[in-house]
C-alpha positions in Angstrom: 1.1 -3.9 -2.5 0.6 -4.9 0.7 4.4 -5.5 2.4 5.4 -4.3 5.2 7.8 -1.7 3.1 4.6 -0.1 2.1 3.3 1.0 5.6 4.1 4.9 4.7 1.6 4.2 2.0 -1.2 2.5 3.7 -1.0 5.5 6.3 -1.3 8.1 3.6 -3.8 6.1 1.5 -6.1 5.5 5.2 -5.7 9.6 5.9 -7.0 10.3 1.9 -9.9 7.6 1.8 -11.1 9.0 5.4 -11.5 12.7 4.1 -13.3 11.2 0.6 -10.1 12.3 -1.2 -8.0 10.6 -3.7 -4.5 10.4 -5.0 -3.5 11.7 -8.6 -0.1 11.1 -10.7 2.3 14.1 -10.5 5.7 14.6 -10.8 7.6 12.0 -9.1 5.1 10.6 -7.1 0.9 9.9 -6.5 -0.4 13.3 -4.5 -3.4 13.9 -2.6 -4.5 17.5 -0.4 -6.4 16.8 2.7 -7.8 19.4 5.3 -7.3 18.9 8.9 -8.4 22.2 11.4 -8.4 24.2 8.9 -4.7 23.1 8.0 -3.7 22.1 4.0 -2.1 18.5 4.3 -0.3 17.4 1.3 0.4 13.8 1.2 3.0 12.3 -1.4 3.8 8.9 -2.0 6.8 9.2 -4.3 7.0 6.9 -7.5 10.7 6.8 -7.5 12.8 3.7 -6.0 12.6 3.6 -2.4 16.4 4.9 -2.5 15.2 7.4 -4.7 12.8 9.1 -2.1 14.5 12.2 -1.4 14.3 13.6 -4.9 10.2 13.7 -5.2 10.2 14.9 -1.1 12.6 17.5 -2.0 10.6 18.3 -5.2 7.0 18.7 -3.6 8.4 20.7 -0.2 9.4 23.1 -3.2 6.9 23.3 -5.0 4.3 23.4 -2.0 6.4 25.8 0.0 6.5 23.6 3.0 9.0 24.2 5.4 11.7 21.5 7.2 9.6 22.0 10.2 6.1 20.9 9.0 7.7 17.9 7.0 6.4 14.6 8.3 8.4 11.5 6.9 6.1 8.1 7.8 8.5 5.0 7.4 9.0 1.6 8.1 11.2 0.7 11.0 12.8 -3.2 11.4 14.4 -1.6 14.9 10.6 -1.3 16.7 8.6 -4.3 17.3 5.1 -4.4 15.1 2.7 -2.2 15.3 5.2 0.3 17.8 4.4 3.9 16.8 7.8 6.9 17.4 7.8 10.2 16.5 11.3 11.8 16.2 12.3 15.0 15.4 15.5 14.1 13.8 17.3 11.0 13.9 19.9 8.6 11.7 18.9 6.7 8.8 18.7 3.5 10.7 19.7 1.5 7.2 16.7 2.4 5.9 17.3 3.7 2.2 14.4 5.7 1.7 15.4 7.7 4.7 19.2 7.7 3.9 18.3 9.6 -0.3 16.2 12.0 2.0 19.0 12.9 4.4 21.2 13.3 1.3 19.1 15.1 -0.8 17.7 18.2 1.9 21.8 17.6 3.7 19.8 17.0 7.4 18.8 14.5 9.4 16.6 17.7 11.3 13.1 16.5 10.5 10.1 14.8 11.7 9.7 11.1 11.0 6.6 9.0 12.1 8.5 5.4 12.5 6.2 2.7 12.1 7.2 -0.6 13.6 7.5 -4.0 11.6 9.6 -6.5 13.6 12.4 -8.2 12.8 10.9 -11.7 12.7 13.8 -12.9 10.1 16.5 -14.7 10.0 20.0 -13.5 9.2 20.5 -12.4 5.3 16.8 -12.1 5.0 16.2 -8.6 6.1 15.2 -7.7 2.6 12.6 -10.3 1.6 11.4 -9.7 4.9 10.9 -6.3 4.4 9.4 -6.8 0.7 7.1 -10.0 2.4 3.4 -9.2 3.1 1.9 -9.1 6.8 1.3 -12.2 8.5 -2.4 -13.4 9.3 -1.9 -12.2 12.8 -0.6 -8.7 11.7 -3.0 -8.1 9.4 -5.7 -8.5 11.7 -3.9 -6.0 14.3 -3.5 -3.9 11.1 -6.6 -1.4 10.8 -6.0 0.0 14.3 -2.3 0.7 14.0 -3.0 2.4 10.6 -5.5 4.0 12.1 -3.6 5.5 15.1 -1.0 6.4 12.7 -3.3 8.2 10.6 -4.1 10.4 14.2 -0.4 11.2 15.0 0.1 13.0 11.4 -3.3 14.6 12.0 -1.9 16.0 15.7 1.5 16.6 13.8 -0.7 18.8 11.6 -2.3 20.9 14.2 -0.5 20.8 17.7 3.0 21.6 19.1 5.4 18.3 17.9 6.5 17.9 21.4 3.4 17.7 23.1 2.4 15.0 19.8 5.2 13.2 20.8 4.2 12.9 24.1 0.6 12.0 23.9 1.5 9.2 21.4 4.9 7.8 21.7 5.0 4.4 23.4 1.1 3.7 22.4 
């Protein structure tokens, strides 16, 4: 699907098709290993509701041994305008769902999040068709690069200090 709720996904499914990889059906989600400087990615795009999120995150950090620290969370965000890239370290849910099972579920808001900007071009009591709405023409076009520079921030999230990610990419 190609809404704007799906971004996480689009990142995820750019980072796998650029390393020749593919996703397979696991256990609460679609998984796919990537290497990146000689660092293990695992990517999950869980298959439970949105508000669900937090169970198959929980699940795979188990499973895969990875700590709080090296968890990267890449969501949606109605509060940046489109295409806006933040990395945060922790932060609130920000009334998004997804993010609200996750703080729940691992009882911390202490983790890193890759927010990924999508406007908030509706009008009032239409949050959530906007949300669940596909990209504009003139998004779509604008797109490929902001996937793409996404896609770069989880690699540097991979392999350098978060701070010093944050601060090379935040506000580009």
């Amino acid at each position: 699907m190609n809404t704007r709720h799906n971004i996480g996904f689009k990142v995820l499914d750019h980072l796998a098709d650029e390393s020749g990889t593919f996703f397979s059906t696991q256990k609460l989600g679609d998984l796919a290993s990537i290497k990146h400087k000689g660092r293990n990615l695992v990517l999950l795009k869980p298959s439970t509701y949105m508000n669900l999120s937090g169970k198959a995150v929980s699940y795979w950090m188990q499973k895969e041994k990875i700590p709080l620290e090296r968890m990267l969370i890449v969501t949606d965000d109605l509060a940046l305008p489109f295409g806006s890239l933040r990395l945060r370290t922790k932060g609130s849910d920000g009334g998004h769902n997804g993010l609200k099972h996750i703080n729940e579920t691992l009882q911390t808001q202490k983790y890193t999040r890759l927010r990924f900007g999508i406007g908030k071009e509706f009008k009032p009591g239409e949050q959530v068709n906007y949300v669940l709405s596909e990209w504009s023409e003139e998004e779509n076009k604008a797109l490929p690069e902001r996937i793409k520079m996404a896609s770069e921030i989880v690699k540097a999230f991979a392999s350098l200090p978060v701070a010093q990610v944050m601060s090379q990419y935040n506000n580009k």
